[in-house]
N, C-alpha and C positions, 0 to 999 in steps of 0.2 A: 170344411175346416180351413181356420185361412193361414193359422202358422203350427210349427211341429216347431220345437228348440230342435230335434234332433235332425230336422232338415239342412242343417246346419248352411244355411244361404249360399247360394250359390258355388257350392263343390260340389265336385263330382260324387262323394258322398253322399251330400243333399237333396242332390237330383233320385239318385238309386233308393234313399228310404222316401222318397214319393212316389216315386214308379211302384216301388212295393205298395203302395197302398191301391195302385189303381189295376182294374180288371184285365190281362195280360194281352187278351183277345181282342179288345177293343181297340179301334184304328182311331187315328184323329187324324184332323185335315193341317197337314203342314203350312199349307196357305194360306189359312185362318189364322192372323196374327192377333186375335181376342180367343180364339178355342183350342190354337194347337198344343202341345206337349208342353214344349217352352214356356208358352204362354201363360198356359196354367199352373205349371210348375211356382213363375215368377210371383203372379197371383197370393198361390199357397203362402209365400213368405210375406205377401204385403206390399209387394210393388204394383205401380201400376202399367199398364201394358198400352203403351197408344200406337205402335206399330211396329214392324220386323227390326228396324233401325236399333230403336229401343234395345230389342230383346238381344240382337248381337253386339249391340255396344254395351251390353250390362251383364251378360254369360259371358264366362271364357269362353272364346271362338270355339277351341278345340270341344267342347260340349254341347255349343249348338251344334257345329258343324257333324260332329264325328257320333252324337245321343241322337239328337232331335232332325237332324234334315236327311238321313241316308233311309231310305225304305229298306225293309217296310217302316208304314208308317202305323202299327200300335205299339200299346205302352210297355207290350212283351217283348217285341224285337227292342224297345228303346232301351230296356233295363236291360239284355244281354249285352247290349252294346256299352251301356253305360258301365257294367263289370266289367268286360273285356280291358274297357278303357282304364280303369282304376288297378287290375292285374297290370298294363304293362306301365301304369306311371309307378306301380311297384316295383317291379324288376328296374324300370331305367334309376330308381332312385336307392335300390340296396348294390348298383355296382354291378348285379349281375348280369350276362348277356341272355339275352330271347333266342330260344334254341327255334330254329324251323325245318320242317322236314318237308 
């Protein structure tokens, strides 16, 4: 499938309903700038992918960086991270603080 509207391009949102789509278990090769997570993600909406440069100059940093580049590297750990990440752009944007224990 090469676009979902509801992927809605490159948001952290957009990222998380592709990751849902893909098998949780499955690992991709971060180094692979044609087959990693990012890559394919970018794919999905119709860009085209010609190397890493690419892909972090056209993702917000914080989603390569913080979804797609920290291990592990499958699409299960990328989607918790990718939530994680969308919970605290919530709390920093209703004002409230992030409680840690």
């Amino acid at each position: 499938m090469l676009f979902n509207p509801k992927w809605a391009p490159a948001t952290v949102s957009g990222v998380i309903a592709f990751l849902e789509q893909k098998p949780g278990g499955k690992a991709y090769d971060f180094h692979d700038c044609k087959r990693c997570a990012a890559a394919q993600f970018m794919k999905s909406i119709g860009w085209s992918v010609l190397d890493h440069t690419t892909l972090m100059n056209t993702l917000p940093q914080i989603a390569y960086a913080t979804i797609f580049a920290k291990r592990p590297w499958t699409f299960g750990a990328a989607l918790e991270r990718a939530r994680e990440l969308r919970r605290a752009e919530g709390l920093r944007g209703s004002g409230r603080r992030q409680q840690t224990n």
